[in-house]
N, C-alpha and C positions, 0 to 999 in steps of 0.2 A: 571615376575618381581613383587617383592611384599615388600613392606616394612612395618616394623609395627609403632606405636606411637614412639617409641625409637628411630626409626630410622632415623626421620625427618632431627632431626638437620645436618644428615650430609649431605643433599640435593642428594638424587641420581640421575642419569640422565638414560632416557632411549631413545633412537634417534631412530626413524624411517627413511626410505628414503628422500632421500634429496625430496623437493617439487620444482614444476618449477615456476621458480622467474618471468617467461615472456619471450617475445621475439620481444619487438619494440611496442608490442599494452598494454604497461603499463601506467595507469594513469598517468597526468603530474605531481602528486604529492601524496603525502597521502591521503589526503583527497579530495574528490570533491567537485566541484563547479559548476557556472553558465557556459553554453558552450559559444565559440567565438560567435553563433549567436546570444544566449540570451543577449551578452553583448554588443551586434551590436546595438539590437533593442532597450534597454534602458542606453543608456550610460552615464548620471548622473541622479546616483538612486536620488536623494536630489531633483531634478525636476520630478518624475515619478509619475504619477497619477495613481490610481485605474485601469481606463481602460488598461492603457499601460501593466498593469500583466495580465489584463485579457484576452487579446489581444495575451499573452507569449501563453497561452491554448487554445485559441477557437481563431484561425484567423479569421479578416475579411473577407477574402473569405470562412469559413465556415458561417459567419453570414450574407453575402449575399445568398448563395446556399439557410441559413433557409428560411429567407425573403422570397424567389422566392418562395420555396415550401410550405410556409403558403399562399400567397395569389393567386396561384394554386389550394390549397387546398377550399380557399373561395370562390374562381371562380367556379369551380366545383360545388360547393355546390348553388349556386344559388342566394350568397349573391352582395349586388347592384343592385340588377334588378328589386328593385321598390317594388318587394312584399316579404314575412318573415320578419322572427324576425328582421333580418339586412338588410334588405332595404336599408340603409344609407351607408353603406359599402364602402367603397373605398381601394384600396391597399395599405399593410404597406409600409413606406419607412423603411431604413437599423436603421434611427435614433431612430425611432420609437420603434423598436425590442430592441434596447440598451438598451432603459430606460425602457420600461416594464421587463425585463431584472434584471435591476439593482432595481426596486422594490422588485422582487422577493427578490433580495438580502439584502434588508434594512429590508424586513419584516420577514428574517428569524435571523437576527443580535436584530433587535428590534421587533418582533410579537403583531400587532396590533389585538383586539378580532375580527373584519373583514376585509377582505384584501380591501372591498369597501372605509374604512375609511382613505385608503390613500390619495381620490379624492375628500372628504370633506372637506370645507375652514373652518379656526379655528373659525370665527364667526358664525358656525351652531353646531359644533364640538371643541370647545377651548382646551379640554383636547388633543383631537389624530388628529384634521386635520391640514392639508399640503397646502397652497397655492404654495408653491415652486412645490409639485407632482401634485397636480389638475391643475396648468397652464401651466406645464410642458408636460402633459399629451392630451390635449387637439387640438382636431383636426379641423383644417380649411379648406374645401377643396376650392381649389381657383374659379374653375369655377362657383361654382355658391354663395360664399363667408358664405356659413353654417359652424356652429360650433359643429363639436359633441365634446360633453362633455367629460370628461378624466376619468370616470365610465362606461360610456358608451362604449369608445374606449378599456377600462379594457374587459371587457365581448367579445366583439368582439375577441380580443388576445386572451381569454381563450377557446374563442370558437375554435380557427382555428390554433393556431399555432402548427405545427409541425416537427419533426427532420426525419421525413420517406416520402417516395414518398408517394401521395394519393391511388395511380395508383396499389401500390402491393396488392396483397391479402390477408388478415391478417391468414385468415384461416390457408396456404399456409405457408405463412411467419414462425406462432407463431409454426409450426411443425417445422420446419428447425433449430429456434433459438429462444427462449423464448426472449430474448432481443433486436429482430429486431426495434420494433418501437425506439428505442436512441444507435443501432448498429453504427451507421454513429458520435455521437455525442463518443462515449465511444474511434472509432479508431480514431478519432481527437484527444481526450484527451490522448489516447499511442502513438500517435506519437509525436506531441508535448512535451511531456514530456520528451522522449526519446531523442530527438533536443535540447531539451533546458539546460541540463545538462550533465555532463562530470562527471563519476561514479569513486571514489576514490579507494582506497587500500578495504576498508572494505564496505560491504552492508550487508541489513538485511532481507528476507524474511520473513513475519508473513500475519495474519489476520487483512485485516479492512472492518470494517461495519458502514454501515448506518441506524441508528436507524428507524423504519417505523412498525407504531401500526396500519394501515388498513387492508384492508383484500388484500389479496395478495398469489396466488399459489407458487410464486418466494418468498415467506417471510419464514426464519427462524427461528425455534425456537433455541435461544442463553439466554442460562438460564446462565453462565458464565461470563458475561460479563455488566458491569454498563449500557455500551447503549442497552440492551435489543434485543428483537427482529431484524431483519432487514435485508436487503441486504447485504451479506456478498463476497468478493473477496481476494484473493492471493495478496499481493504488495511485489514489493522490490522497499528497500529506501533506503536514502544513509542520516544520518544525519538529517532525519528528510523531506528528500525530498521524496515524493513518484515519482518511477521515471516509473514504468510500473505496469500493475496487469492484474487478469484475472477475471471476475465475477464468484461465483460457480453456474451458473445455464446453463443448457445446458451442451451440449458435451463438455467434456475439448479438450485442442487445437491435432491439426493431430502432431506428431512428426515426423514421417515417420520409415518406416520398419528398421531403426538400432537399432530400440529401445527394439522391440518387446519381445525380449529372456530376454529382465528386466522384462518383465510383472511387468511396472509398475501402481499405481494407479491411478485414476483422480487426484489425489491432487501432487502426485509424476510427473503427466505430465504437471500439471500448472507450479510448479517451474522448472521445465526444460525450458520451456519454458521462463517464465520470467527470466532465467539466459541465453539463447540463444540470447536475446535484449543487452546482457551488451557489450560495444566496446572494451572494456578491455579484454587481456586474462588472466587467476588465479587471475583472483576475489576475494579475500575472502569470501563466502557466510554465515553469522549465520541464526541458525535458532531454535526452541525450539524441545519441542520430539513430536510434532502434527505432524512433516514432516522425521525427520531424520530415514534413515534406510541407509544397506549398499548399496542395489539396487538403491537407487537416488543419493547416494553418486557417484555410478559408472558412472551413467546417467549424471550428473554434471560433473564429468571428462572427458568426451565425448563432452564436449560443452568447453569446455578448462574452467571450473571454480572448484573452491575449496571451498571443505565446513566443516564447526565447529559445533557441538552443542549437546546439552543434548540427550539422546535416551531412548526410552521403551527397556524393555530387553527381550517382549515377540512380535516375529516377524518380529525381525529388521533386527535379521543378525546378531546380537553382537555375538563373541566366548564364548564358554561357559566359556572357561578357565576362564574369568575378568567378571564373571556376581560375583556380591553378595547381598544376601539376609537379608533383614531387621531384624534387628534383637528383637525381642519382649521387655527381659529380658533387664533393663536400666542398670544395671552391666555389664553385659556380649557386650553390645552396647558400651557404654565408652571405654572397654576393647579394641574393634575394630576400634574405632575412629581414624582416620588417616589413617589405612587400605590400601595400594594402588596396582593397581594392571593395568597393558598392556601388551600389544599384536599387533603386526604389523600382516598384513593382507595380506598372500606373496603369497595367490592363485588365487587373483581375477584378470583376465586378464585387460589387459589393461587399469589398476589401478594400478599401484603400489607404490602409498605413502601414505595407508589409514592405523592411528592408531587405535585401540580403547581400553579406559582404565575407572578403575574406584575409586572412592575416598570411605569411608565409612565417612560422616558426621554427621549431627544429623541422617544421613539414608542414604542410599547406593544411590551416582551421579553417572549415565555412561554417557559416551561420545565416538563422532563416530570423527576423524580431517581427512580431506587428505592436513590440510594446517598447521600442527603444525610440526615442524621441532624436538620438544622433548617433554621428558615430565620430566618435575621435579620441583622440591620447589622452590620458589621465596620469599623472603622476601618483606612483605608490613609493612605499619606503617599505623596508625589511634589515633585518640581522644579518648580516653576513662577516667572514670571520678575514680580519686585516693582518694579514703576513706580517707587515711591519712593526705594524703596534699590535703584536700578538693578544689581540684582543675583539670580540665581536661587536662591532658599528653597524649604524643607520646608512643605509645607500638608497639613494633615489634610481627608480626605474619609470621606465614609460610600461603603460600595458592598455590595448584597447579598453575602451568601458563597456564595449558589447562581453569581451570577454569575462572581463569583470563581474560585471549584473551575473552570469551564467554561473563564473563560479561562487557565489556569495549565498546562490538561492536557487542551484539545483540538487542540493544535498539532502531535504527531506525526508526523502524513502530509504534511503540509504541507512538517515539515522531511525527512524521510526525498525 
């Protein structure tokens, strides 16, 4: 299939196989939303406070579980018993953990130059102290009616609190899974996530990171990207929600032995995985050309999901027939522009609705779809600004509709 610049206007069409529309486990609508639980547990947003979202993520019985196993952890260690640094020591309660907690969180929203100077009162500190956080902070124990101070009680927290048993063996542990010590915190955060939303028509698999300038064996170098360095994982979002992901450190997840003959990658076995969590069958899945070949595309249709998006053309799997070549010469480029070219993909077993085509623009797009039902021109309109009538108007343009679909609904993660 190929058309040239001439050819545009007259829209051709090229149809793949039909795609599966579903079968009972389709979104209740286009787009997603908050699930029946989430909507359970806050049912008028207009009254919802802070904790109530935070509560959506990290349930109180995982912020009891921490409780127990930070002051376990202190127990152990020999803190209250009269002698060391913490002598004074007494166990957190649950309320306790909240608000050291919700520090963390005020101080990374507003970053005071010491995290001490949150338990400083404004007449020793008028610029940065807190009587609301130092008296907030501040510990009574009843029996014998002592006050430890809300600095004090700070230090004790950062000495002890923990998201891991004390009990395991880090040695042990850190071979098995680099992220053991917030393993327990991280499957809280995918399952709740996965609970708490209802995944629409469209999602988006990309890259998110956590910026982190220390030193760190788990830290990447991400010269690409404004937030720098840092902890990098797989998500898929929906809208801006991140609804599951996978950290890249460590063994990417088990898929089990149907996979194997994909010899797929680590990165090709996170997104599997993260489209295996989705409740929905044909998913739309976007995604950029970091992930897209035809081998995860198969792997995705094996998990009943469908996917769209831009492809490298060396190693993916694209047909050669629709590969094209950039062209140097800016005449001979022009010349080519609008260029188009597909191929249905009729030998891949148990696959049989994957396109792939490609556009020449200011330089040759390819794309891989097993969820675009054609391919051909689409008229848009846009603003553009008319010399003459020194004023900005509506102009009609042609634009692939593969390209289209990609850009409308691979922006998820991006906004999430």
């Amino acid at each position: 299939f190929l058309t040239s610049a001439a050819e545009r206007i007259v829209r051709p069409s090229f149809a793949p196989k039909k795609v599966p529309r579903g079968n009972g486990n389709t979104p209740p609508s286009e787009n997603g939303g908050p699930s029946p639980a989430a909507r359970k547990r806050i049912p008028e947003l207009k009254l919802a406070r802070p904790r109530d979202f935070f509560n959506l993520m990290i349930t109180p019985t995982f912020m009891q579980w921490a409780t127990d196993a930070t002051n376990r952890r202190a127990t152990a260690d020999g803190a209250g018993s009269g002698t060391g640094q913490f002598k004074d020591w007494v166990p957190f309660d649950e309320g306790e953990v909240y608000r050291f907690i919700g520090v963390l969180f005020a101080n990374g929203l507003s970053p005071k130059p010491r995290i001490d100077y949150w338990f400083e009162s404004p007449e020793k500190l008028p610029l940065f102290g807190s009587n609301v956080v130092s008296n907030a902070m501040k510990k009574t124990i009843a029996s014998t009616g002592k006050t430890i101070q809300g600095v004090d009680r700070w230090l004790q927290f950062r000495r002890f609190f923990t998201l891991a048993d004390y009990r395991e063996n880090p040695r042990e542990e850190q071979k098995k899974d680099p992220l053991w010590k917030v393993r327990r915190l991280i499957d809280e955060l995918n399952k709740q996530s996965k609970d708490m939303w209802i995944p629409g028509r469209w999602v988006a698999i990309d890259e998110q990171t956590i910026g982190f300038q220390g030193a760190s064996g788990m830290k990447l170098r991400i010269s690409y990207k404004r937030e720098g360095d840092g902890f990098q994982c797989d998500a898929i979002c929906d809208r801006g929600y991140t609804f599951s992901f996978w950290f890249r450190h460590g063994p990417p997840p088990d898929l089990g032995a149907e996979f194997k003959d994909l010899e797929l990658s680590p990165t090709a076995q996170r997104v599997i995985w993260l489209a295996k969590r989705l409740p929905n069958k044909w998913t739309r899945v976007f995604m950029d050309n970091l992930y897209n070949s035809v081998k995860l595309f198969q792997g995705l249709y094996r998990v009943e999901a469908l996917a769209h998006g831009v492809a490298r053309t060396n190693g993916r799997g694209l047909p050669p027939s629709i590969i094209q070549r950039e062209e140097t010469n800016k005449s001979n480029a022009e010349k080519l522009r609008g260029t188009t070219k597909a191929a249905r993909l009729d030998n891949l077993p148990n696959c049989p609705a994957m396109v792939a085509a490609s556009i020449y623009d200011t330089k040759p797009v390819h794309m891989l779809s097993t969820s675009s039902e054609s391919v051909e021109w689409i008229v848009k309109e846009r603003l553009v600004w008319n010399e003459k009538a020194q004023r900005k108007q509506q102009m009609k343009f042609l634009r692939l509709n593969m390209i289209d679909e990609y850009n409308n609904h691979m922006n998820s993660t991006d906004i999430a």
